[in-house]
ROMAR-363766 format. One record per residue (C-alpha): x, y, z; residue in three letters; residue number from 1. Coordinates in steps of 0.5 Angstrom, whole numbers. Example, Ala and Ser with C-alpha at 12.3 -4.5 7.8 and 13.67 -1.06 7.14 Angstrom:
2
R, 25, -9, 16, ALA, 1
R, 27, -2, 14, SER, 2
//
This chain:
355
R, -178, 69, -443, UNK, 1
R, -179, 63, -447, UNK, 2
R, -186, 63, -449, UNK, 3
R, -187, 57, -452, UNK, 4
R, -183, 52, -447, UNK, 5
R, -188, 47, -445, UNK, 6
R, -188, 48, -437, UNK, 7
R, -190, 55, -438, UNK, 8
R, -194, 55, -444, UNK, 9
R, -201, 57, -442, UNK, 10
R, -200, 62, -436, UNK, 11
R, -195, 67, -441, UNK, 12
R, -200, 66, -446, UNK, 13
R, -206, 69, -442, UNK, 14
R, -202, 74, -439, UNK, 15
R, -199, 77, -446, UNK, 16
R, -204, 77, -449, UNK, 17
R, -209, 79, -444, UNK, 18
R, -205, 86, -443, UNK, 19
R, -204, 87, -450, UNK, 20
R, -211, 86, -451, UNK, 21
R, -213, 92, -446, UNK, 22
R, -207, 96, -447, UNK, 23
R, -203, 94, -440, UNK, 24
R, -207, 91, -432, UNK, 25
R, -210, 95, -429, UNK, 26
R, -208, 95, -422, UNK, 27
R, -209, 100, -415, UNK, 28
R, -205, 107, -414, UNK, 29
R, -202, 103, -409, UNK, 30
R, -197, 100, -414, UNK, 31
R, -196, 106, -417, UNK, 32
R, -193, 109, -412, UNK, 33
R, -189, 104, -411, UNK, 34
R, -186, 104, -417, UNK, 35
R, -187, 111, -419, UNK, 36
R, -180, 115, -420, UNK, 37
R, -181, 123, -423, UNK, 38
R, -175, 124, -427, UNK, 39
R, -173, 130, -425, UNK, 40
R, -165, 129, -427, UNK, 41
R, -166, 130, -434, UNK, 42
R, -160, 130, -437, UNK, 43
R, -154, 125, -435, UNK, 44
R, -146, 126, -433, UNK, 45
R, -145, 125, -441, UNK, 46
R, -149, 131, -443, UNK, 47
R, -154, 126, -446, UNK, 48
R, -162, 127, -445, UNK, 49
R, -165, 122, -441, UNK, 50
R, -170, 118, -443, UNK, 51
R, -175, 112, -440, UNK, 52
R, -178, 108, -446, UNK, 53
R, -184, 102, -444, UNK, 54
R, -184, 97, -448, UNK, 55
R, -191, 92, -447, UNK, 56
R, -188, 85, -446, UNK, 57
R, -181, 82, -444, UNK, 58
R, -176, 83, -449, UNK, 59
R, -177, 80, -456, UNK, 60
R, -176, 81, -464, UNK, 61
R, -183, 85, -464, UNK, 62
R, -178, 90, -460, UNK, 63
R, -172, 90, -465, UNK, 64
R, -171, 97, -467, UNK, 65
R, -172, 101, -460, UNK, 66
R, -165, 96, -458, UNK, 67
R, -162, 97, -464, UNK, 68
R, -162, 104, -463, UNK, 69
R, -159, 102, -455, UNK, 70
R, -154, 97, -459, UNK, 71
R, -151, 102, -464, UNK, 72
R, -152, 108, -461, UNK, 73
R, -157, 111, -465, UNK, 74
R, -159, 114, -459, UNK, 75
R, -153, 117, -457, UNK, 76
R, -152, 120, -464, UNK, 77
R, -159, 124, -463, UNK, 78
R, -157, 126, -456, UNK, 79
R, -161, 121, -452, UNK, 80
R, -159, 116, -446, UNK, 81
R, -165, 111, -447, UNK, 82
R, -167, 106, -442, UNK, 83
R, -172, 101, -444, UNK, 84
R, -176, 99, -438, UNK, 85
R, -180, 92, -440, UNK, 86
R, -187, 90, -439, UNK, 87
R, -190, 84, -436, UNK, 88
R, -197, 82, -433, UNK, 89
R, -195, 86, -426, UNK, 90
R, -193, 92, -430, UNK, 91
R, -199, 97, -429, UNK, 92
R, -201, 101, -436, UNK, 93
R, -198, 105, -440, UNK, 94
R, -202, 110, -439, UNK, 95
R, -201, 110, -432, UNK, 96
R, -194, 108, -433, UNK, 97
R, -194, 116, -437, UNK, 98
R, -199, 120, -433, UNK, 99
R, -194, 118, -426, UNK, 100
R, -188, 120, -429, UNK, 101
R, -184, 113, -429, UNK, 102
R, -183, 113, -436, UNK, 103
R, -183, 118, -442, UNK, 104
R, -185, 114, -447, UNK, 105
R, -189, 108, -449, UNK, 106
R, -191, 102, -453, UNK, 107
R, -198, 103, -455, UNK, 108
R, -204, 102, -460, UNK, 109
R, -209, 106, -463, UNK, 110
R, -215, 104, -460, UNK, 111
R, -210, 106, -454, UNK, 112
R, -211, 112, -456, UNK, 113
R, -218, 113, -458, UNK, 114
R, -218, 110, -450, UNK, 115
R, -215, 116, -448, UNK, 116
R, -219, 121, -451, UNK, 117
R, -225, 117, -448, UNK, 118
R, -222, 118, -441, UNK, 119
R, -219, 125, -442, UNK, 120
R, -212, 121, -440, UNK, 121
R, -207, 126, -443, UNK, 122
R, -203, 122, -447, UNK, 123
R, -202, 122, -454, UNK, 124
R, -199, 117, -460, UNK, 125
R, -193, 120, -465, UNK, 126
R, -191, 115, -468, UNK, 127
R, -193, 108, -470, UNK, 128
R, -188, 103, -471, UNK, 129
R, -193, 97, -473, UNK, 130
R, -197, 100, -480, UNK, 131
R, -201, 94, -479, UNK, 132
R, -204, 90, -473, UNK, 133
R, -200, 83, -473, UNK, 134
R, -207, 80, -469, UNK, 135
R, -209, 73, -473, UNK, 136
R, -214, 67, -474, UNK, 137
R, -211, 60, -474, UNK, 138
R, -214, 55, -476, UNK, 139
R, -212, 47, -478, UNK, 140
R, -209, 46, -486, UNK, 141
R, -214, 42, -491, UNK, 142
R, -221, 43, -487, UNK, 143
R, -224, 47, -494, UNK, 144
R, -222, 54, -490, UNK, 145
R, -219, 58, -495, UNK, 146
R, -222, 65, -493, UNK, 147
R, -225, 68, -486, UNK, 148
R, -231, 67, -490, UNK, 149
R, -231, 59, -490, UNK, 150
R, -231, 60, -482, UNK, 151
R, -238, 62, -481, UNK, 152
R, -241, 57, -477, UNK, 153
R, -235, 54, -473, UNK, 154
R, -232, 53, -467, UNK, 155
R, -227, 60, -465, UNK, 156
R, -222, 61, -460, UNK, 157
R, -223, 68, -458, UNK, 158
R, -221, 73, -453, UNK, 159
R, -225, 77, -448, UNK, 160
R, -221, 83, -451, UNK, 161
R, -222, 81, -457, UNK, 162
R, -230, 83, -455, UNK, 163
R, -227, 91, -456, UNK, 164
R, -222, 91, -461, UNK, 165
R, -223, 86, -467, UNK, 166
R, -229, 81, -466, UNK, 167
R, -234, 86, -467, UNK, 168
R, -232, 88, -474, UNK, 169
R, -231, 80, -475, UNK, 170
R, -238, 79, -473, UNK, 171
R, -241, 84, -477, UNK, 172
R, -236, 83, -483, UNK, 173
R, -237, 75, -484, UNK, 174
R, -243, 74, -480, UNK, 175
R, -240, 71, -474, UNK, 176
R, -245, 69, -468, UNK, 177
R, -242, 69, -461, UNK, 178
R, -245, 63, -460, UNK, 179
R, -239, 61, -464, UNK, 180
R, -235, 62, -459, UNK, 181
R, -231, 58, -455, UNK, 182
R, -227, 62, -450, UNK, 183
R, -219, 62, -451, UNK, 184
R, -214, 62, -445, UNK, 185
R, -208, 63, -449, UNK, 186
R, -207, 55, -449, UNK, 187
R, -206, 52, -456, UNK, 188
R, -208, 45, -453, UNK, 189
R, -216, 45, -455, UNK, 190
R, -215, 48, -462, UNK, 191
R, -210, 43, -463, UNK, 192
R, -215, 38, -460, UNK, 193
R, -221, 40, -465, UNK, 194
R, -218, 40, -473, UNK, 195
R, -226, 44, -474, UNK, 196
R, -224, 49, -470, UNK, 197
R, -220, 57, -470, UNK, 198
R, -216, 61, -465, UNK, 199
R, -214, 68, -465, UNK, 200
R, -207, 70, -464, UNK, 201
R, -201, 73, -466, UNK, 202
R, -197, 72, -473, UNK, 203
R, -190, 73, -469, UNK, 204
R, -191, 67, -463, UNK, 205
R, -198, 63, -464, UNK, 206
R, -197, 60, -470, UNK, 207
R, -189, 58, -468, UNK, 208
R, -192, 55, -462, UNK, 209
R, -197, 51, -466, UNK, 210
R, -192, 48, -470, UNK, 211
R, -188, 46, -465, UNK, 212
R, -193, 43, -461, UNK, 213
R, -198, 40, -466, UNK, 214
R, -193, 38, -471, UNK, 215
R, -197, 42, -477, UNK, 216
R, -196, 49, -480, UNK, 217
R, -202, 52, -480, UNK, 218
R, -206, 56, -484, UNK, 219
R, -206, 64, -482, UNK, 220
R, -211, 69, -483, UNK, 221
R, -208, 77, -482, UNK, 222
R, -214, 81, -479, UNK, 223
R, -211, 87, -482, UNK, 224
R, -213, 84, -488, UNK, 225
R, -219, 84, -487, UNK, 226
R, -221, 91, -485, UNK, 227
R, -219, 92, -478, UNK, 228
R, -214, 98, -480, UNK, 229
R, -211, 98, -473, UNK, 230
R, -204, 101, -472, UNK, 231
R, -199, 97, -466, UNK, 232
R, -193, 98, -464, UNK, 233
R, -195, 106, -463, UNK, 234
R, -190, 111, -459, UNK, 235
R, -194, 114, -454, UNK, 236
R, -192, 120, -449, UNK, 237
R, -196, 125, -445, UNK, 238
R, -199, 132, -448, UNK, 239
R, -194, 136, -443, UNK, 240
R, -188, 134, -445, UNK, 241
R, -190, 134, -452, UNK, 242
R, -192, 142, -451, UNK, 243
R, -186, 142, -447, UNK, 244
R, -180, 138, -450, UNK, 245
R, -182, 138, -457, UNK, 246
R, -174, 138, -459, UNK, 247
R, -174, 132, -455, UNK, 248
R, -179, 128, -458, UNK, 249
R, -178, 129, -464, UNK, 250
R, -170, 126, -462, UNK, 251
R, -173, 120, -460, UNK, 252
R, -178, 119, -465, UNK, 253
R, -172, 119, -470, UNK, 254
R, -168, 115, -467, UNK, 255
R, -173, 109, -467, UNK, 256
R, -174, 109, -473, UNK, 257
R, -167, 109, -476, UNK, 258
R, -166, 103, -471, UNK, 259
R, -172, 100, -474, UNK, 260
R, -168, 101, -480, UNK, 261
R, -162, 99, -477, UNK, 262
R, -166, 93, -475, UNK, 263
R, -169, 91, -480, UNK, 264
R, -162, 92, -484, UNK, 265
R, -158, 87, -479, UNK, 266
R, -162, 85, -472, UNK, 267
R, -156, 82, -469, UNK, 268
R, -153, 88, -465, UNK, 269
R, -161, 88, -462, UNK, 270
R, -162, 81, -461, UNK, 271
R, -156, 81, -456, UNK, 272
R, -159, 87, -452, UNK, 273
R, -166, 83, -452, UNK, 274
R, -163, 76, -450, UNK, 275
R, -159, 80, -445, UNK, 276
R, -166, 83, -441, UNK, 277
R, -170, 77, -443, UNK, 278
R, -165, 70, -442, UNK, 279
R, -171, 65, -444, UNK, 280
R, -172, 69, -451, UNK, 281
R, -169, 64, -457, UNK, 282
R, -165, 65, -463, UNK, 283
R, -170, 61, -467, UNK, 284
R, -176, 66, -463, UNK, 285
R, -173, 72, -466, UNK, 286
R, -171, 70, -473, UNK, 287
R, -179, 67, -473, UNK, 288
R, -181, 73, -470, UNK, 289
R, -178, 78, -475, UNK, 290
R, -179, 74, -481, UNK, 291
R, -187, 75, -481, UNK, 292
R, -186, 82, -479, UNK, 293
R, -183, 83, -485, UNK, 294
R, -187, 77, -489, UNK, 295
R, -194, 81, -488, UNK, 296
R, -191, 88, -488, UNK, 297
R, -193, 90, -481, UNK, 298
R, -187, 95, -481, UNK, 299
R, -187, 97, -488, UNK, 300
R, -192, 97, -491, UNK, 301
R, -197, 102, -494, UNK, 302
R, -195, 110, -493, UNK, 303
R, -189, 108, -489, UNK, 304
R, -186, 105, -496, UNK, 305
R, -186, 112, -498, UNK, 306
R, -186, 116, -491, UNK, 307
R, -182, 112, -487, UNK, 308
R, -182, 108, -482, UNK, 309
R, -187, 110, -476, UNK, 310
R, -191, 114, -481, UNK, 311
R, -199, 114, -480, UNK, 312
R, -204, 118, -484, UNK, 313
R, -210, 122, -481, UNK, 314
R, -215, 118, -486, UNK, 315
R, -212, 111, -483, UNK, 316
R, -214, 114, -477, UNK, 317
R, -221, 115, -479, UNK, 318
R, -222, 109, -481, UNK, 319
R, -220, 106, -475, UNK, 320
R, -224, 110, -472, UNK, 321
R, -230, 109, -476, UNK, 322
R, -229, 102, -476, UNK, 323
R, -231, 102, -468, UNK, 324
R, -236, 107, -469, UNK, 325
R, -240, 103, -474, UNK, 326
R, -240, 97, -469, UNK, 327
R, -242, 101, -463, UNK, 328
R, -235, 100, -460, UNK, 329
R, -234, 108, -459, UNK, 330
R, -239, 115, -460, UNK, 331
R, -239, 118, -466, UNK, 332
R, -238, 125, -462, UNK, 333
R, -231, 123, -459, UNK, 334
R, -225, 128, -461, UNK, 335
R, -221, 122, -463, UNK, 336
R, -217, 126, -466, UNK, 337
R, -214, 129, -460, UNK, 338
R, -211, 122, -458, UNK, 339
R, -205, 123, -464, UNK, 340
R, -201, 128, -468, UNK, 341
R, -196, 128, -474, UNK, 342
R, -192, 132, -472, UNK, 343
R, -186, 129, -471, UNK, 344
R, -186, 124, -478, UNK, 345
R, -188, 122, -485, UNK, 346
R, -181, 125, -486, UNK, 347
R, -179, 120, -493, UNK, 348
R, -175, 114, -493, UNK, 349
R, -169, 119, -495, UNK, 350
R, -169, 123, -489, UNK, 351
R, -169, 116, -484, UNK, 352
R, -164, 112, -488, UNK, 353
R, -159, 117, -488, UNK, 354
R, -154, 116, -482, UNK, 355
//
């Protein structure tokens, strides 16, 4: 879809947006039993290992790598048959999605993670696409604003999700209140409205909608910057198959990441599978999407500059951890350690750029 066409600009927004904050919609056992599909058949007529990845939204630049896999058959070379199931405001979670069997991998996030520990949902992260969190805070240009600081005291658009992700760091961190806030229904037009004012989004999509709609680039602040040290984009799957079927994981696990490389390289043969699951997805979409991808260092970035593509680290981890402690968001008692594993990267650059 096209996030940004002015006939369904607001309701795209809160769905997108509401199902990343949270992970996915939580819906009744009912739709999982309707869409549940075991595979039981895993391996196809051509020998291949069969494989089902969820993504966390309709097809989009944010996604390139896993479609390039698909495009340039990187997949297949790994021995894999990949098929990518989008997500969408309907979808059930990921973590259902994973425990019923309708997918083998999915599209998650760190706090995903330490959800799933919380709730003893058996799934884990192996990989971490995005090294830094691509969520931001937007505000008008030439209004004195020149950090996150200076936003003290002014009126925020800001998610109710955001009350269990970064909005508490913020407070804590800037002296934010939430008498602050105002809430934020994924429309840009009150921020538009009011130049006094800020609102939460992604450096990949809102900004590009603020631009066209209000006629003005606006001034973006990365939270990642500013010691919110979560990782996005993660690869989750379940502990079962993880036990059972390393060798497979670690195939998929090497495979995305070499189209991330792939990706990053030349988007052209991903584009056009995206553009075939999503029609409304524009070219100039994709190319702002990747651009700040690549600008702010959301895939490359700290140890995936030397460890590749996907790496995570076991202190990152602990910050991030840490960080949701210190704000009362999780226990300190919680084994937040159980919902990820490096197992299966932090291989070096070399190793995922051979062909």
């Amino acid at each position: 879809m096209n996030w940004f066409s002015p006939a369904s600009a607001a309701i795209p927004y809160l769905s997108r947006r509401r199902f990343l904050q949270y992970g996915a919609i939580f819906v009744g056992s009912s739709v999982i039993s309707a869409c549940t599909k075991q595979n039981q058949a895993t391996t196809s007529s051509s020998g291949l290992d069969k494989v089902t990845f969820g993504t966390n939204w309709l097809a989009q630049a944010e996604h390139g790598g896993f479609y390039q896999a698909i495009a340039t058959g990187i997949y297949k070379q790994h021995g894999l048959d990949v098929t990518i199931k989008m997500g969408g405001p309907q979808v059930p979670s990921g973590a259902q999605l994973l425990t019923g069997g309708v997918v083998d991998f999915f599209m998650g996030n760190g706090i995903d993670a330490f959800n799933a520990v919380a709730q003893a949902i058996p799934t884990i992260s192996v990989a971490a696409i995005f090294q830094k969190d691509p969520q931001c805070i937007i505000v008008h240009p030439n209004t004195g604003v020149k950090t996150l600081a200076d936003l003290k005291g002014r009126p925020m658009y800001i998610s109710a999700g955001a009350n269990v992700t970064f909005w508490p760091l913020l407070k804590a961190k800037f002296g934010f209140t939430d008498d602050q806030k105002r809430p934020y229904n994924f429309n840009p037009a009150p921020f538009l409205t009011d130049k006094t004012s800020a609102q939460q989004g992604y450096i990949t999509s809102e900004p590009f909608a603020i631009e066209k709609q209000g006629g003005f680039k606006p001034q973006v602040f990365l939270i990642a910057d500013y010691g919110y040290p979560n990782y996005t984009t993660t690869i989750e799957t379940t502990k079962e198959i993880v036990k059972n079927k390393p060798d497979l994981v670690q195939r998929f696990v090497d495979a995305s990441i070499k189209g991330w490389y792939s990706y990053l390289e030349n988007p052209q043969p991903g584009n056009q599978l995206i553009k075939q699951d999503n029609p409304e997805m524009t070219d100039a979409q994709l190319a702002y999407g990747l651009q700040k991808l690549q600008e702010y260092g959301i895939i490359i970035s700290g140890t995936a500059q030397q460890q590749g593509i996907g790496s995570m680290t076991e202190e990152k981890w602990r910050s991030l951890f840490e960080s949701m402690v210190s704000v009362g968001l999780y226990q300190p008692n919680l084994k937040y350690q159980d919902g990820f594993t490096l197992q299966f990267i932090n291989k070096g650059v070399e190793y995922y750029q051979k062909s």
